[in-house]
FISEZA-50835 format. One record per residue: chain; residue number from 1; x, y, z of N, C-alpha, C, O in turn; residue in one letter. Coordinates in steps of 0.05 Angstrom, whole numbers, plus 5000, padded with zeros to 4 digits. Layout:
# residues N
+--------+-----+------+------+------+-------+-------+-------+------+------+------+------+------+------+---------+
| cadena | num | n.px | n.py | n.pz | ca.px | ca.py | ca.pz | c.px | c.py | c.pz | o.px | o.py | o.pz | residuo |
+--------+-----+------+------+------+-------+-------+-------+------+------+------+------+------+------+---------+
|      A | NUM |    X |    Y |    Z |     X |     Y |     Z |    X |    Y |    Z |    X |    Y |    Z |       A |
...
+--------+-----+------+------+------+-------+-------+-------+------+------+------+------+------+------+---------+
//
This chain:
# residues 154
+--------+-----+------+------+------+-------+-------+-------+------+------+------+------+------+------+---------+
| cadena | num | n.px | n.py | n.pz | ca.px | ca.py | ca.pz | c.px | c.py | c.pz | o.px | o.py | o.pz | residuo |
+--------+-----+------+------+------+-------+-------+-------+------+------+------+------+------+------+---------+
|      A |   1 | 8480 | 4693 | 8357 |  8469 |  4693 |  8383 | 8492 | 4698 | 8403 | 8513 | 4686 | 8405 |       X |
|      A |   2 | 8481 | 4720 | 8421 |  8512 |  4719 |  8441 | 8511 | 4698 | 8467 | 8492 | 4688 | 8480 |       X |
|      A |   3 | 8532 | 4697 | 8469 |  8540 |  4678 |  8492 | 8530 | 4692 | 8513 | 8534 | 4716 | 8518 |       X |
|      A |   4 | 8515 | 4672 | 8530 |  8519 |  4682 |  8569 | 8534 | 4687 | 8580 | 8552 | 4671 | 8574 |       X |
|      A |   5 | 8542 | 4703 | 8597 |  8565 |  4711 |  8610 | 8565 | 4697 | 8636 | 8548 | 4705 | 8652 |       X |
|      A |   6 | 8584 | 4672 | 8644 |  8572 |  4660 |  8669 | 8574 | 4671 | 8687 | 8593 | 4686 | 8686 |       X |
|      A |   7 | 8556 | 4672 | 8718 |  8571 |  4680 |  8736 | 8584 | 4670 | 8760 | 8573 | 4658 | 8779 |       X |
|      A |   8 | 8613 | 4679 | 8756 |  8630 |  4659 |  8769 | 8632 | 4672 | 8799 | 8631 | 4696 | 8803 |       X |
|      A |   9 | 8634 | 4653 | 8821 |  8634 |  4654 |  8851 | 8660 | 4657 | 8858 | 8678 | 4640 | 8853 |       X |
|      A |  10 | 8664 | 4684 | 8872 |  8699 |  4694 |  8884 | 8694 | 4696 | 8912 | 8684 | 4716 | 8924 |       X |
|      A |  11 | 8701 | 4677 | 8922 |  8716 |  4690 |  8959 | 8731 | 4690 | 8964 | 8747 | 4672 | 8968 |       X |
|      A |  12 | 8734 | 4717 | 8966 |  8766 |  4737 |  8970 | 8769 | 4727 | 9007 | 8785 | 4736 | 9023 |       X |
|      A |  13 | 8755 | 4714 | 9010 |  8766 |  4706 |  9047 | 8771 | 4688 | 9045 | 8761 | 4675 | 9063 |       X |
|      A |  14 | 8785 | 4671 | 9030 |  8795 |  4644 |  9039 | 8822 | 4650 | 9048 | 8840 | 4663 | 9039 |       X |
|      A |  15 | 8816 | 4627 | 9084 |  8829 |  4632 |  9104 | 8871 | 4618 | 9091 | 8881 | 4598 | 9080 |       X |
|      A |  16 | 8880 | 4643 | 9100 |  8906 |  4628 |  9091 | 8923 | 4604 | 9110 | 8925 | 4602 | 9134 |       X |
|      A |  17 | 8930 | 4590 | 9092 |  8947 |  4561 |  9102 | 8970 | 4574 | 9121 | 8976 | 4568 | 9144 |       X |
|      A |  18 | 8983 | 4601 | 9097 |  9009 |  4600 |  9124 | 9005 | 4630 | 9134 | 8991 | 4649 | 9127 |       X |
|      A |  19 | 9027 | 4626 | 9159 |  9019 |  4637 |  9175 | 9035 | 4667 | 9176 | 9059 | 4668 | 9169 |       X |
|      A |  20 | 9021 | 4689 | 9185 |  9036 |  4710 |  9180 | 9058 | 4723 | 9193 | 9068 | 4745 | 9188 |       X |
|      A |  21 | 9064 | 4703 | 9215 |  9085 |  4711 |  9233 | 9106 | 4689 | 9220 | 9101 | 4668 | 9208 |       X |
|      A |  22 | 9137 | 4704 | 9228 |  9160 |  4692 |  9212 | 9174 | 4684 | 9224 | 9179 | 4701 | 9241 |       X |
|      A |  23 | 9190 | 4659 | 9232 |  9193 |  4648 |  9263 | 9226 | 4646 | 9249 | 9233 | 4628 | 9233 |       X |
|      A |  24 | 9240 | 4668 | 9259 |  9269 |  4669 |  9257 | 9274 | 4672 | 9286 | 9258 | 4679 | 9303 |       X |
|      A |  25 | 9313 | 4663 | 9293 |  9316 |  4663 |  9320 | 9333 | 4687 | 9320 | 9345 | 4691 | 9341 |       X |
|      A |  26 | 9339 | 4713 | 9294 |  9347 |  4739 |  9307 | 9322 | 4756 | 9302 | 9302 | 4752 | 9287 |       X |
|      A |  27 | 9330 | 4780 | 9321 |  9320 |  4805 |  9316 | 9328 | 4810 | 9291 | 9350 | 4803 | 9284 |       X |
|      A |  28 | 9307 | 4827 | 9271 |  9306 |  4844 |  9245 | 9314 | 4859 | 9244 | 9321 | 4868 | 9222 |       X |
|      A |  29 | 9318 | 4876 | 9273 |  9325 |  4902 |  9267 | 9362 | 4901 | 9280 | 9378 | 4916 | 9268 |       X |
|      A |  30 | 9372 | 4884 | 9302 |  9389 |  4893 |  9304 | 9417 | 4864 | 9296 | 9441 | 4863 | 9290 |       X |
|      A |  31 | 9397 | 4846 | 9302 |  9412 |  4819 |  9292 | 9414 | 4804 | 9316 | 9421 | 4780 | 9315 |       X |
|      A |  32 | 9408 | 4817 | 9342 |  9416 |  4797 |  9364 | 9397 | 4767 | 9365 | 9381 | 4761 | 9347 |       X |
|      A |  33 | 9403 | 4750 | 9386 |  9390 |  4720 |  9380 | 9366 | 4725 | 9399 | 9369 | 4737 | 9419 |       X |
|      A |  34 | 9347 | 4716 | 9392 |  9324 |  4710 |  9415 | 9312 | 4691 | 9430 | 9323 | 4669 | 9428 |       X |
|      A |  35 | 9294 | 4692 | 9442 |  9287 |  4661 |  9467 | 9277 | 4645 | 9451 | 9264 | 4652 | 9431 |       X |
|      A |  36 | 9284 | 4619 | 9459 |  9277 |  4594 |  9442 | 9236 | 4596 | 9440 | 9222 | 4589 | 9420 |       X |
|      A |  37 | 9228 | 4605 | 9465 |  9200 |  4611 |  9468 | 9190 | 4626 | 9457 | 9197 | 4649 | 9463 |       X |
|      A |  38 | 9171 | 4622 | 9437 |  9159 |  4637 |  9412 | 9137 | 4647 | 9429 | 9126 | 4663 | 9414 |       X |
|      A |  39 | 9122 | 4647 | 9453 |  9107 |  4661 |  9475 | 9122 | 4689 | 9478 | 9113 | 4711 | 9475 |       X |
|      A |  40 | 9146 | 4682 | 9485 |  9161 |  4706 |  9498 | 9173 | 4726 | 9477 | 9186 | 4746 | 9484 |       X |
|      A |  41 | 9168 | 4719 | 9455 |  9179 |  4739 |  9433 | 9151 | 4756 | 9421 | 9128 | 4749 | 9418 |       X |
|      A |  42 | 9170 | 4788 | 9416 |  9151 |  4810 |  9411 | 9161 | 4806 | 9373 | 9181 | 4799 | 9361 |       X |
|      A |  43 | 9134 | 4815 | 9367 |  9138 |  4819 |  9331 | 9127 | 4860 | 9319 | 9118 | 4882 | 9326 |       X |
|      A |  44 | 9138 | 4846 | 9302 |  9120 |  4879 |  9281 | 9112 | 4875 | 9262 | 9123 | 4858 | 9249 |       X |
|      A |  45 | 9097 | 4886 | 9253 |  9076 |  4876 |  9225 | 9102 | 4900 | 9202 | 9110 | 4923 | 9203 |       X |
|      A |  46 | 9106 | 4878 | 9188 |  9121 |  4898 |  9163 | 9103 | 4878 | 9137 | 9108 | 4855 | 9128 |       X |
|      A |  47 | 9078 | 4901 | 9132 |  9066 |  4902 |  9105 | 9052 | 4877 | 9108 | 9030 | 4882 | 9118 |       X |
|      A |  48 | 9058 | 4849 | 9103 |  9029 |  4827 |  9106 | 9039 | 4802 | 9126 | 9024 | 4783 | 9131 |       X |
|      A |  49 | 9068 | 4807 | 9136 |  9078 |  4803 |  9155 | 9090 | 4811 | 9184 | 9099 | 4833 | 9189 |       X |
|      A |  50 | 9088 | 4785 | 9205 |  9101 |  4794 |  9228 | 9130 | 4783 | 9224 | 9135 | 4764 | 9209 |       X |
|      A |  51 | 9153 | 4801 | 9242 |  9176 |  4800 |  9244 | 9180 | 4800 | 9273 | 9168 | 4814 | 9288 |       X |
|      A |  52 | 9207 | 4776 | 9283 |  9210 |  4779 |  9314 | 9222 | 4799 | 9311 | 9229 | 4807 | 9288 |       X |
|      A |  53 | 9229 | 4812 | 9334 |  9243 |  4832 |  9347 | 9246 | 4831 | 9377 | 9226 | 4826 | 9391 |       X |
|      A |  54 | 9274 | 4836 | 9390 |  9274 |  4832 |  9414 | 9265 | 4844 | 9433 | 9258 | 4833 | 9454 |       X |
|      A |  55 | 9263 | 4877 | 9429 |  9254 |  4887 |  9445 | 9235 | 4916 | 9437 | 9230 | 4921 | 9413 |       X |
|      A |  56 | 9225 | 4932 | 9457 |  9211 |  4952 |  9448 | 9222 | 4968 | 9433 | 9210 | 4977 | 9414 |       X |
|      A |  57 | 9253 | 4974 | 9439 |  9273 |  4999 |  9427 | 9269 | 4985 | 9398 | 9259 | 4999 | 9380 |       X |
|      A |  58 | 9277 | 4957 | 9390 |  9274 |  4948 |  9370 | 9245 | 4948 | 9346 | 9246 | 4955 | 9322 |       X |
|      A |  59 | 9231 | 4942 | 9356 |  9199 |  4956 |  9353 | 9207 | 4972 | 9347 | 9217 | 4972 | 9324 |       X |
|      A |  60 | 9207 | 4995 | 9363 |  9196 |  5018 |  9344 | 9217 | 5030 | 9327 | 9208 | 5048 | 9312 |       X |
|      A |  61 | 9247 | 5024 | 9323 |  9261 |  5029 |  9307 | 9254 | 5014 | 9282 | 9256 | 5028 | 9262 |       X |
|      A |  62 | 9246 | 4989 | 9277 |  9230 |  4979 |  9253 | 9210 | 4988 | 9244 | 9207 | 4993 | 9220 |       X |
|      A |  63 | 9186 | 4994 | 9271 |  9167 |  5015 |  9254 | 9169 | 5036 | 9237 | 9158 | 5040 | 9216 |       X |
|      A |  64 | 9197 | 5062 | 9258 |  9201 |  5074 |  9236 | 9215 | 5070 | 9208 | 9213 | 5079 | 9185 |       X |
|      A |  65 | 9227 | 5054 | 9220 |  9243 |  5041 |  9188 | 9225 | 5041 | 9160 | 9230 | 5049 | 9137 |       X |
|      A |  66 | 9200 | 5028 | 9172 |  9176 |  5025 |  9153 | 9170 | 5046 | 9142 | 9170 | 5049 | 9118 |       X |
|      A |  67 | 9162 | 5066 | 9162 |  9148 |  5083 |  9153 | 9170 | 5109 | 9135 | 9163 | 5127 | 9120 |       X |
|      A |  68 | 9191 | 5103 | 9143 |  9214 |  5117 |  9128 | 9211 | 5104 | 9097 | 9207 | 5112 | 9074 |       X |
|      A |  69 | 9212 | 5091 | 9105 |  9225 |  5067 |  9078 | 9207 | 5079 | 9056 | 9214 | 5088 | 9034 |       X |
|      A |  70 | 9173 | 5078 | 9067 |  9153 |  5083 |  9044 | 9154 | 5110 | 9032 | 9148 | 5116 | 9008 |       X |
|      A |  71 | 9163 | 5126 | 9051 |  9155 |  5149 |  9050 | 9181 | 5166 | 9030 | 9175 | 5180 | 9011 |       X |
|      A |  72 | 9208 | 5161 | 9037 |  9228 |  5168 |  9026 | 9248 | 5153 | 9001 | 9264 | 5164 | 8986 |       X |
|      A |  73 | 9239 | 5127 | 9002 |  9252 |  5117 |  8979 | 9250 | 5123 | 8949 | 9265 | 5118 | 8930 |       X |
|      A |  74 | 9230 | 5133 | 8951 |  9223 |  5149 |  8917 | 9234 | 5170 | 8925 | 9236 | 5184 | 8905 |       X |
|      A |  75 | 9243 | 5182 | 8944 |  9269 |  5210 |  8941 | 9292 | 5194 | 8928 | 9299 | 5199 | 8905 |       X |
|      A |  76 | 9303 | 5174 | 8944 |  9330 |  5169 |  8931 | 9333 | 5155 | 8907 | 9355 | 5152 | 8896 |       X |
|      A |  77 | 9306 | 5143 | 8898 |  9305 |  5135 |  8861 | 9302 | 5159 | 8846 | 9317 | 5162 | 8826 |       X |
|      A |  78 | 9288 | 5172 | 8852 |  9287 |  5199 |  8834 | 9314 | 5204 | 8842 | 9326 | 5186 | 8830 |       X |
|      A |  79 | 9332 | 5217 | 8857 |  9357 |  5225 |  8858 | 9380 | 5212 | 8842 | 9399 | 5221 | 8830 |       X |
|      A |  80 | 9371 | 5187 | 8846 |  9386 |  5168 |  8830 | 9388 | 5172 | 8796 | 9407 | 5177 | 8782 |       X |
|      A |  81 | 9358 | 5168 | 8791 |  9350 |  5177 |  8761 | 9369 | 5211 | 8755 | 9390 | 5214 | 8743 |       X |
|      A |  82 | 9356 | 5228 | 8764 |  9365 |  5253 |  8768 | 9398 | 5253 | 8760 | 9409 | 5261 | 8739 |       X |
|      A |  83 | 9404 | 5246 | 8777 |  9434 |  5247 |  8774 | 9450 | 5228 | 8753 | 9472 | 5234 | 8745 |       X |
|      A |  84 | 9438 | 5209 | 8746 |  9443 |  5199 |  8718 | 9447 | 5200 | 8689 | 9460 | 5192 | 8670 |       X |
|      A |  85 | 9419 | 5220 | 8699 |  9406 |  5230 |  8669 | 9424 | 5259 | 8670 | 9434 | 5264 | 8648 |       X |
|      A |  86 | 9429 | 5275 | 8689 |  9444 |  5292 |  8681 | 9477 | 5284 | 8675 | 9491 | 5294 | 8657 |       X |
|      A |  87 | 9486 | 5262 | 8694 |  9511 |  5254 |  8679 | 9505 | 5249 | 8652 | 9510 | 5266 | 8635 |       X |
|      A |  88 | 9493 | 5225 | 8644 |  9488 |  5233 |  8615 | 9493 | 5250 | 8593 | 9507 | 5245 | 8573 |       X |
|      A |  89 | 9478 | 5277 | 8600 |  9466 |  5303 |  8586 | 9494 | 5313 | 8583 | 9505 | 5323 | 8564 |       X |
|      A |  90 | 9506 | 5306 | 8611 |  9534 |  5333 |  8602 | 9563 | 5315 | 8592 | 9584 | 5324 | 8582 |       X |
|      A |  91 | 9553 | 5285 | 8599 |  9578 |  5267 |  8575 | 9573 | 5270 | 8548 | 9587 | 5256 | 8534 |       X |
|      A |  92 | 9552 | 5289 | 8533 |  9547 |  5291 |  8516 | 9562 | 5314 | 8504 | 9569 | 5314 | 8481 |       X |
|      A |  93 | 9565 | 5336 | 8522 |  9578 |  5358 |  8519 | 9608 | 5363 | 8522 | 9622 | 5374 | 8505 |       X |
|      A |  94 | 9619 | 5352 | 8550 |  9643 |  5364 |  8553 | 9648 | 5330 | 8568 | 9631 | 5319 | 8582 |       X |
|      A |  95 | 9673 | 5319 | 8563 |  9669 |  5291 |  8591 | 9685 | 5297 | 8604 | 9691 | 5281 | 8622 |       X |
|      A |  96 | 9700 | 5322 | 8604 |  9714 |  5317 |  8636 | 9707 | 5339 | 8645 | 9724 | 5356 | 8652 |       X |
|      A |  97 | 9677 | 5343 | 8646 |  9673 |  5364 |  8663 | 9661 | 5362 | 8694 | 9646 | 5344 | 8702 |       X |
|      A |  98 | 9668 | 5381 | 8706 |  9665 |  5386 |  8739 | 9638 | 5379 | 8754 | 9635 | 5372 | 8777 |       X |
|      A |  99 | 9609 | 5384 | 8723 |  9595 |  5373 |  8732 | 9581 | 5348 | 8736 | 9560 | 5344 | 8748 |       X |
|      A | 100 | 9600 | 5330 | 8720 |  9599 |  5302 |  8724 | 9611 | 5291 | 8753 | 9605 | 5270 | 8765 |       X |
|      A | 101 | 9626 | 5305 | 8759 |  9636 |  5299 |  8783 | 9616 | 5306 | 8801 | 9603 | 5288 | 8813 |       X |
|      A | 102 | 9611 | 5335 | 8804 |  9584 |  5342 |  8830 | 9560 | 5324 | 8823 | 9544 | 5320 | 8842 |       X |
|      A | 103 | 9553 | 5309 | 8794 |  9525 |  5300 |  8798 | 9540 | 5263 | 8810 | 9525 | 5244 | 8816 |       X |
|      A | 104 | 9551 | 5262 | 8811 |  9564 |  5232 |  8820 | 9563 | 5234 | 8848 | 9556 | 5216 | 8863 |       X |
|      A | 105 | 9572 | 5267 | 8859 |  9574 |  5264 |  8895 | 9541 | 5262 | 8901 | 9530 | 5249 | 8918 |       X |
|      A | 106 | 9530 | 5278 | 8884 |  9499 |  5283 |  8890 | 9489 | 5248 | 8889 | 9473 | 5239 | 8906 |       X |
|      A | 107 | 9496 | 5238 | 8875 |  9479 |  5211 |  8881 | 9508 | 5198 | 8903 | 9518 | 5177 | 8895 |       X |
|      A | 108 | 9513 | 5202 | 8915 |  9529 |  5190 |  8947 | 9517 | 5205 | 8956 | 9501 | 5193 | 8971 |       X |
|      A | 109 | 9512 | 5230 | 8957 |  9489 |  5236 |  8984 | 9470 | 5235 | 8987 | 9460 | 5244 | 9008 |       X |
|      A | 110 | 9452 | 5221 | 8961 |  9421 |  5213 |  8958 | 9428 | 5184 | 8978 | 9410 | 5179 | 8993 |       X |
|      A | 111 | 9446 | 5170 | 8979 |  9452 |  5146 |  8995 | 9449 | 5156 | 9029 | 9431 | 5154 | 9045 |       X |
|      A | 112 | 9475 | 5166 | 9029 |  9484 |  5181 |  9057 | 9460 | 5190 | 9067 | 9455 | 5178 | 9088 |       X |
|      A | 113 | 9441 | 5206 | 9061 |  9415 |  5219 |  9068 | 9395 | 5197 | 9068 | 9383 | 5197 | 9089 |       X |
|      A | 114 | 9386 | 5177 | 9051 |  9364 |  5162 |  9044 | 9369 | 5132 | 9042 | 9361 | 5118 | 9022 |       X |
|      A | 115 | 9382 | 5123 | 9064 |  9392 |  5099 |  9064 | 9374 | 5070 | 9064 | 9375 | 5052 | 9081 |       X |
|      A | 116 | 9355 | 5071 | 9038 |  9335 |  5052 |  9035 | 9334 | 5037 | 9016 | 9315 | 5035 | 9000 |       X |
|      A | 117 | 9363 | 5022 | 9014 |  9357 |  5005 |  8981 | 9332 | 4984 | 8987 | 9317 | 4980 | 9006 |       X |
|      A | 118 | 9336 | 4973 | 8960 |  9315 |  4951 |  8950 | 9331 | 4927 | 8964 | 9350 | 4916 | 8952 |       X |
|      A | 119 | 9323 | 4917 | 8989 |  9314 |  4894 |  9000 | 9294 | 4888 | 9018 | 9285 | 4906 | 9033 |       X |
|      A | 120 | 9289 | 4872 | 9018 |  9268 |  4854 |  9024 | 9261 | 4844 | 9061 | 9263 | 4862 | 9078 |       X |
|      A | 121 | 9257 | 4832 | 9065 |  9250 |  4837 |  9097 | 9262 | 4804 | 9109 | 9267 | 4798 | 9133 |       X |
|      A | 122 | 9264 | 4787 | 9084 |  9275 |  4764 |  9092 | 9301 | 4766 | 9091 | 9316 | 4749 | 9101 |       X |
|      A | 123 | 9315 | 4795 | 9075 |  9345 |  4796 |  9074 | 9358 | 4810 | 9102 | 9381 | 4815 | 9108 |       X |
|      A | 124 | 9331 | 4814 | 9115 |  9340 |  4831 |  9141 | 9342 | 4805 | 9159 | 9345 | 4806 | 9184 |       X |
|      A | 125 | 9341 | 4790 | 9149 |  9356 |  4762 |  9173 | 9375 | 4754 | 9173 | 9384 | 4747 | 9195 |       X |
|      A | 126 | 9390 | 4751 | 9151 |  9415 |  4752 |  9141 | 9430 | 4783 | 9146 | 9451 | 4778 | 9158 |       X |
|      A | 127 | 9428 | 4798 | 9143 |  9444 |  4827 |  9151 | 9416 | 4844 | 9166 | 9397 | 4852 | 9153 |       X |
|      A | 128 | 9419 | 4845 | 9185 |  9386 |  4853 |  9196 | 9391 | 4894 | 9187 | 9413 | 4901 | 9179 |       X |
|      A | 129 | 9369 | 4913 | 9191 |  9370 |  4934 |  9185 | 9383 | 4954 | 9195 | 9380 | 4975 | 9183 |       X |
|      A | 130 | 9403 | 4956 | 9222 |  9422 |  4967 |  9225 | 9447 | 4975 | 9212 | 9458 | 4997 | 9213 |       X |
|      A | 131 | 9457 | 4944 | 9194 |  9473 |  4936 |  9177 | 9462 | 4948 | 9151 | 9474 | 4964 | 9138 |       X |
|      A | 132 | 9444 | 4942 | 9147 |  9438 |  4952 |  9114 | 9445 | 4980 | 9119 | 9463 | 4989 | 9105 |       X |
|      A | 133 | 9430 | 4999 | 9142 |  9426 |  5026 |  9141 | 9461 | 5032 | 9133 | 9469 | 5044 | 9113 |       X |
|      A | 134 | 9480 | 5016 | 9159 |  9505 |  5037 |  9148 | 9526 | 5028 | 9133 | 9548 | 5038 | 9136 |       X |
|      A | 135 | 9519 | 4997 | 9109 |  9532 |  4993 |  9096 | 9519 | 5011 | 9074 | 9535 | 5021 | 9058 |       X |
|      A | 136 | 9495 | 5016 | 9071 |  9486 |  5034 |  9051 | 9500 | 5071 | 9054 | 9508 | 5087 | 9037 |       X |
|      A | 137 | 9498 | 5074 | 9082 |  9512 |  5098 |  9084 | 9545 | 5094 | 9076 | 9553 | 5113 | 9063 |       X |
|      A | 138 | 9556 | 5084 | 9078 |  9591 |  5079 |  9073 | 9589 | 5076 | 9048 | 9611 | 5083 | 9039 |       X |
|      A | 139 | 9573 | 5068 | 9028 |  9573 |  5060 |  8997 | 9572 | 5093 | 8991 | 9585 | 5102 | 8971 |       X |
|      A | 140 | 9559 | 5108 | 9004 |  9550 |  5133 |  8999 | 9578 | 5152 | 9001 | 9591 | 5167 | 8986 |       X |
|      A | 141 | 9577 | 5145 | 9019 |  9604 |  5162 |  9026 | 9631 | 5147 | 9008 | 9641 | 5163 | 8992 |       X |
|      A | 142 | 9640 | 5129 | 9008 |  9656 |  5123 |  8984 | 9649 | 5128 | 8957 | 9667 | 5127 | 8941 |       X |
|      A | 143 | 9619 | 5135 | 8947 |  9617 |  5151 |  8921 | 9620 | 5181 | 8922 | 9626 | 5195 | 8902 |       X |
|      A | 144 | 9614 | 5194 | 8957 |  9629 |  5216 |  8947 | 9658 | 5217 | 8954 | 9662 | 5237 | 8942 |       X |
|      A | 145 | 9671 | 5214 | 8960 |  9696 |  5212 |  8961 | 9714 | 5194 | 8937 | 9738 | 5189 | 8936 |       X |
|      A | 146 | 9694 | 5187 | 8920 |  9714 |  5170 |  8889 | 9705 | 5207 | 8868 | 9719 | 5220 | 8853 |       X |
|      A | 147 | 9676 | 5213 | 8877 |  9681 |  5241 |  8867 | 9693 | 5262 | 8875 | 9696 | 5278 | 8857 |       X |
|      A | 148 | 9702 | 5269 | 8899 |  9717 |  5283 |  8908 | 9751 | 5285 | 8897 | 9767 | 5302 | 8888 |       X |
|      A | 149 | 9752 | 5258 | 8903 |  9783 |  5245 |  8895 | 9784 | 5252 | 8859 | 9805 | 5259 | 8848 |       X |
|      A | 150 | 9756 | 5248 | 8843 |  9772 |  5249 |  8816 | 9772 | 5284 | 8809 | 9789 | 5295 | 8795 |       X |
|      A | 151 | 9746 | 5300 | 8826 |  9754 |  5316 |  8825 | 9779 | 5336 | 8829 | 9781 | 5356 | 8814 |       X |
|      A | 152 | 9805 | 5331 | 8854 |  9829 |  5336 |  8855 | 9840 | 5330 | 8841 | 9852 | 5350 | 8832 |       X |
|      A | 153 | 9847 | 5306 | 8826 |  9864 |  5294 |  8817 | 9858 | 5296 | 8783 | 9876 | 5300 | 8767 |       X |
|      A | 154 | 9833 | 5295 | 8778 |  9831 |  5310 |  8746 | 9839 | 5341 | 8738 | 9836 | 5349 | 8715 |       X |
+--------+-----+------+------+------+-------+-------+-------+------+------+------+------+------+------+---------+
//
């Protein structure tokens, strides 16, 4: 005999406990401090949260950030992959060849160009997204210039 299948009761609306605004005292986007008055502070929705921000310029430089972020970060993982997998392919063949070097600058300028690593929006309080953008660009640029450099010097 088969079993009943019960039917079980889901409400996907139960109201949430916490709250979706994030009550930090810097801006996200540039790091400065803001008014003790949580009235007088502007936010931006990044994904199922709000973030303060101090001002409009800040706004909408986070917005685009967002909308960068979604849109281009699978360029610089694929680039990443890309350029791996062909280092790889040609340490298989020759290892001190020239094109290990160009696919090493190619992933510093997947950085330099696409400056969106993997963090999180609570790490933008601690180094808010100005900081990330051009410590990610300088990482970029010191991978091409460690390929540049081994290319002279090999």
């Amino acid at each position: 005999m088969a079993k009943k299948k019960r039917n079980l009761k889901f409400n996907p609306r139960v109201p949430s406990t916490i709250s979706s605004y994030v009550d930090h005292d810097r801006c996200i986007n540039c790091g400065k401090p803001l008014s003790e008055n949580m009235d007088e502070r502007q936010f931006v929705l990044a994904k199922t949260r709000h973030f303060p921000v101090c001002g409009n310029s800040c706004a909408h430089a986070v917005e685009v950030y967002i909308e960068r972020d979604g849109r281009y970060k699978t360029f610089l993982y694929a680039g990443f992959f890309l350029a791996a997998l062909a280092i790889l392919i040609v340490s298989f063949f020759n290892d001190h060849s020239v094109a290990i070097r160009v696919f090493l600058a190619v992933a510093g300028a997947f950085l330099v160009i696409f400056p969106y690593p993997i963090s999180s929006f609570e790490t933008f309080q601690s180094v808010p997204i100005r900081s990330v953008t051009i410590i990610t660009r300088i990482i970029g640029l010191v991978i091409m210039g460690v390929a540049l450099a081994l290319h002279l010097y090999m």
